[in-house]
BAKE-184376 format. One line per 5 residues: their letters; for each residue x negated, y negated, z negated of C-alpha. Coordinates in steps of 0.25 Angstrom, whole numbers, plus 5000, padded with zeros to 4 digits. Example, Ala and Ser with C-alpha at 12.3 -4.5 7.8 and 13.67 -1.06 7.14 Angstrom:
<atoms>
as = 4951,5018,4969 ~ 4945,5004,4971;
</atoms>
This chain:
<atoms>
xxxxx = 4503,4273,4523 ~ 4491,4283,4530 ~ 4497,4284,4541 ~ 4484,4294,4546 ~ 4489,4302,4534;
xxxxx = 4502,4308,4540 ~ 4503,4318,4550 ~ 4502,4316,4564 ~ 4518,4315,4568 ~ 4521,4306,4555;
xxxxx = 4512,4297,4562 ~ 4517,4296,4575 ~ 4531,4293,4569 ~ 4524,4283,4559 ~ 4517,4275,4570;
xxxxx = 4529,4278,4579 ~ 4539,4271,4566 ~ 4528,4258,4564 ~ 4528,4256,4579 ~ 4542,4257,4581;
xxxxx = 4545,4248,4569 ~ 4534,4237,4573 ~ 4541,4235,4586 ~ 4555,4235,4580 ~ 4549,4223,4571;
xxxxx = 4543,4215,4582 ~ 4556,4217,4591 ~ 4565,4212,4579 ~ 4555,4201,4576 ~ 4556,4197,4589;
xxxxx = 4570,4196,4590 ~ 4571,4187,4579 ~ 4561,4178,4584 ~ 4568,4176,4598 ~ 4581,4174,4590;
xxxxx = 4575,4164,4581 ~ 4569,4157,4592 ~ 4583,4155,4600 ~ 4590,4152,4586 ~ 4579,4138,4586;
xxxxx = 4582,4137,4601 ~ 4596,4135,4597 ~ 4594,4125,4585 ~ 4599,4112,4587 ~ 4590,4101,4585;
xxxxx = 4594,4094,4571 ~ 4587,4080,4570 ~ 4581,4079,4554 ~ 4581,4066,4547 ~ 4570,4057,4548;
xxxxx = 4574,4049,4535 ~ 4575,4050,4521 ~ 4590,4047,4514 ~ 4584,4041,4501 ~ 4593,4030,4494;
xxxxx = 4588,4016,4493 ~ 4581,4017,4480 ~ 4572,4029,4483 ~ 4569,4025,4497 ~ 4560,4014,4492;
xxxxx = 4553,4026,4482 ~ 4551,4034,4494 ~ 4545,4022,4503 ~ 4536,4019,4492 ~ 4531,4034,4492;
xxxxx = 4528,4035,4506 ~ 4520,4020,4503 ~ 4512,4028,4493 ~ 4509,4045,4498 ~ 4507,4038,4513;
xxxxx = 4519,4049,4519 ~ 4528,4044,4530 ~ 4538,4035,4526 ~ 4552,4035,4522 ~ 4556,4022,4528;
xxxxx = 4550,4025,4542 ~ 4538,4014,4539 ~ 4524,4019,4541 ~ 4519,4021,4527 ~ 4514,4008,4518;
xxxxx = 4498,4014,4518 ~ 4497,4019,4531 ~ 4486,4014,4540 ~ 4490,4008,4554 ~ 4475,4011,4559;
xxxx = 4476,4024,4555 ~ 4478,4035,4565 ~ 4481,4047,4553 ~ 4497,4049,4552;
</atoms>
């Protein structure tokens, strides 16, 4: 939109319209970020699980994947071919 192409008044009530409506966003923005904030405050703390609930037969499938792509391990062990001397996680 040229705005420099209207007439004087129909600027002044444009501007007027844009500025009004920026401030209106901000101010609503701002509200939900205050009211977001106090709904996190008001969370309660919910533990996660630290374990996987495979059965028997394909917890040794994942132990021996861990063995072999070096990811942290099922079991709670420290993985088959990590180095102890190594100071890299």
């Amino acid at each position: 939109m040229n705005l420099g192409a209207l007439p004087e008044a129909v600027q002044h009530i444009v501007r007027a319209a844009y500025g009004d409506a920026t401030g209106h966003i901000f101010l609503i923005s701002a509200l939900i970020g205050v009211v977001g904030v106090i709904a996190a405050v008001a969370m309660r703390q919910v533990t996660l699980r630290d374990s996987l609930d495979l059965p028997a037969e394909l917890m040794g499938a994942a132990v021996a994947a861990d063995a072999i792509d070096g990811a942290p391990p099922v079991d709670g062990g420290a993985p088959r071919n990590a180095d102890p001397t190594s100071s890299k996680p």
